[in-house]
N, C-alpha and C positions, 0 to 999 in steps of 0.2 A: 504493500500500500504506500510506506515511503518515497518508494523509487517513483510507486506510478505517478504519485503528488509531485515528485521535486521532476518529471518527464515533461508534467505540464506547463509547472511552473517554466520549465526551459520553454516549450515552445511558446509561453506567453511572451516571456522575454525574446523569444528572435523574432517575435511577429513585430512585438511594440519596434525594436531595434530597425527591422525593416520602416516601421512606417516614421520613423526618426530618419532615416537616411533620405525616403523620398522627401520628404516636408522640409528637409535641409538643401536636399537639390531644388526642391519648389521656391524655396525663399533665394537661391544664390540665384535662379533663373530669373525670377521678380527683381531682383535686386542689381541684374546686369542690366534690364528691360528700364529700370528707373535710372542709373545713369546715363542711360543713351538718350533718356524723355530730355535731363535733367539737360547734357550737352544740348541739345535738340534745341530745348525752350531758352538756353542762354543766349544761343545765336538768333531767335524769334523773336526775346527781349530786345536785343539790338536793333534788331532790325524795326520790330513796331514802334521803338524809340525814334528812328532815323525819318519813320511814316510819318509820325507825328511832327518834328521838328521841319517837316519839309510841307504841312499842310496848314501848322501856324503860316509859316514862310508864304505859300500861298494865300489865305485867307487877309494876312497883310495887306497883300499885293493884287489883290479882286479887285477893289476899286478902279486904281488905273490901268488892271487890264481890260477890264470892259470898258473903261471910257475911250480904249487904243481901240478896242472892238469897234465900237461902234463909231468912230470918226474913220476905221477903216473899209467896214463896209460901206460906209458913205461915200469915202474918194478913191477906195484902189480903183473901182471897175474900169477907168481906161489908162490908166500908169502900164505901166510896162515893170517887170521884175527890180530890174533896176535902181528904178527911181523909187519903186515900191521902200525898198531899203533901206533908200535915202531918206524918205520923208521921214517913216520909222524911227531914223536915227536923230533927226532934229523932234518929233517927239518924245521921245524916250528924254532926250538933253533938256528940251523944257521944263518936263517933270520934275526931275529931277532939282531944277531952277526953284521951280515953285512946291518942292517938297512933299510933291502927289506919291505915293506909295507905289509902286509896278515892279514888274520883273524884269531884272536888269538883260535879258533879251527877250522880246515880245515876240509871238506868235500867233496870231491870227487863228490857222486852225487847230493848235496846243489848247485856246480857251474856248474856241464858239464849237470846235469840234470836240469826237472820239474816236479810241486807236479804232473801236470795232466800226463805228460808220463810215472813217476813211479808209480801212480797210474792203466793206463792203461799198464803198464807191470806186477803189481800183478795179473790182472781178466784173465789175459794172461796165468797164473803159475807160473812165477817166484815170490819165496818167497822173505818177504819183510825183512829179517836181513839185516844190514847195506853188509857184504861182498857181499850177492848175487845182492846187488842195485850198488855196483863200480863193480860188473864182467859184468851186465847189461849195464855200460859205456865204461865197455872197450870193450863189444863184438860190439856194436854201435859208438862209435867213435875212435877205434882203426885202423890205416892205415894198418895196416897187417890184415891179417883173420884169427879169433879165433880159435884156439886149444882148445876142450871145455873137460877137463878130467872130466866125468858126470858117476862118479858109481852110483848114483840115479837115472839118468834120468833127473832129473828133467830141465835142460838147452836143453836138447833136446826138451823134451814136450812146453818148453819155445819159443823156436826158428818157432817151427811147428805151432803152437797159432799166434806166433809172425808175421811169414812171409804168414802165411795161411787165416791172416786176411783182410777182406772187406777193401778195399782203397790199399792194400800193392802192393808192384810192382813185375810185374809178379807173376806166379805160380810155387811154392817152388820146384824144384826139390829133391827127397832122390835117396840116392843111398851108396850102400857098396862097401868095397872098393875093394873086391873080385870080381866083378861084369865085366864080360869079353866085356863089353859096355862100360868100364868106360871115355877110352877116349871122346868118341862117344858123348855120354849125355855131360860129360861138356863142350863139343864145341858147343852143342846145347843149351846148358846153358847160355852162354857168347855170344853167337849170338843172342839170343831170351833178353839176358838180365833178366834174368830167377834168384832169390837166386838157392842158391846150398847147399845141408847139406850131408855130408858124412860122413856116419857111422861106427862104427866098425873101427874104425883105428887102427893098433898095433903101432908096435915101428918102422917098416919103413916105408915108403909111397913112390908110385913109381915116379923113378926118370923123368917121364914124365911131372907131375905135379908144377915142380919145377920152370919153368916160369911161370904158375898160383900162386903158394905160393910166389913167387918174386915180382908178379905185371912186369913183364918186359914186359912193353907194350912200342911199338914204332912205328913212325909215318914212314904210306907210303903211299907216294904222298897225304898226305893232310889227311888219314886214318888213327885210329889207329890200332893196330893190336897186336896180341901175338903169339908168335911161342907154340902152340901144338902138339907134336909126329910130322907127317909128312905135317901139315898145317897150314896154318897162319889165 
């Protein structure tokens, strides 16, 4: 009876003994698992510190970079790259005069844009040089409607990509501007809520259009409305 009492008492002991070994391999396994967290989260510290001190920095600098915004959507549209630059840089220098807060290099589509909608505007066709990414903001957040001078094409192909894609609203109207329809279509256009691209433009455009190019829309009886040729 002794032996068989002290047979068991052993295997109670090499059981417990086993499950001490696993439970020790468990915690060294948890325990290599939490310093790699530990390196992990020290470099993530950094880093959300670095997010942080660069979003103050921004948040400073909001102000006069929307106020560069919007004096740039207002005057790049017929500058050239160049001069683009230029202005920029006497901007930037005034601010600075007058102790306006900005980002000591300005960029146009860095604030009005995104990596992902400039991105989905190259697979679209618009090329990615800086000038064609600020005509890209001004044809999109410009209050007036683009004048697009395109001896390439290439902002047309842009535009038709653009407005002819999966989710966009309505379905793109083209039309020339010889086109003996023409009033006809864009009142169907602006009823339907329809884009509209108009081609072929010379150096005058008819004087029909002019409360469309004005935006003179005004309210009737709780409507809005815009006087086209002989309809509202």
């Amino acid at each position: 009876d002794k032996v068989a009492a002290l047979k068991r008492k052993l295997d109670d002991t090499e059981a417990e003994k086993d499950r001490l070994i696993k439970e020790a391999e468990l915690t060294q396994a948890r325990l290599q698992r939490a310093e790699v967290l530990t390196v992990g989260l020290a470099g993530e510290s950094v880093r959300w510190k670095e997010t942080v001190e660069k979003m103050d920095v921004e948040i400073e600098a909001l102000t006069g970079d929307v106020f560069l915004s919007a004096a740039a959507i207002s005057y790049f549209g017929s500058f050239t790259g160049q001069y683009r630059r230029e202005v920029v840089g006497e901007w930037l220098s005034n601010m600075q005069k007058l102790n306006i807060p900005c980002s000591e290099t300005f960029s146009l589509v860095a604030v009005m844009g995104s990596p992902v909608q400039v991105r989905e505007w190259n697979l679209q066709g618009l090329p990615s040089d800086s000038v064609s990414l600020d005509n890209g903001v001004l044809v999109t957040r410009g209050k007036r409607w683009p004048l697009m001078i395109d001896p390439q094409e290439q902002a047309n192909k842009w535009i038709k990509k653009k407005e002819g894609a999966e989710g966009s609203s309505g379905q793109l109207q083209l039309l020339k501007l010889g086109n003996p329809k023409l009033l006809l279509i864009v009142e169907n256009a602006i009823r339907m809520g329809d884009p509209l691209l108009i081609e072929d433009i010379g150096e005058a455009l008819d004087p029909s259009l002019e409360p469309v190019l004005q935006k003179a829309v005004f309210n009737n009886n709780g409507r809005l409305q815009i006087h086209l040729g002989d309809s509202d």
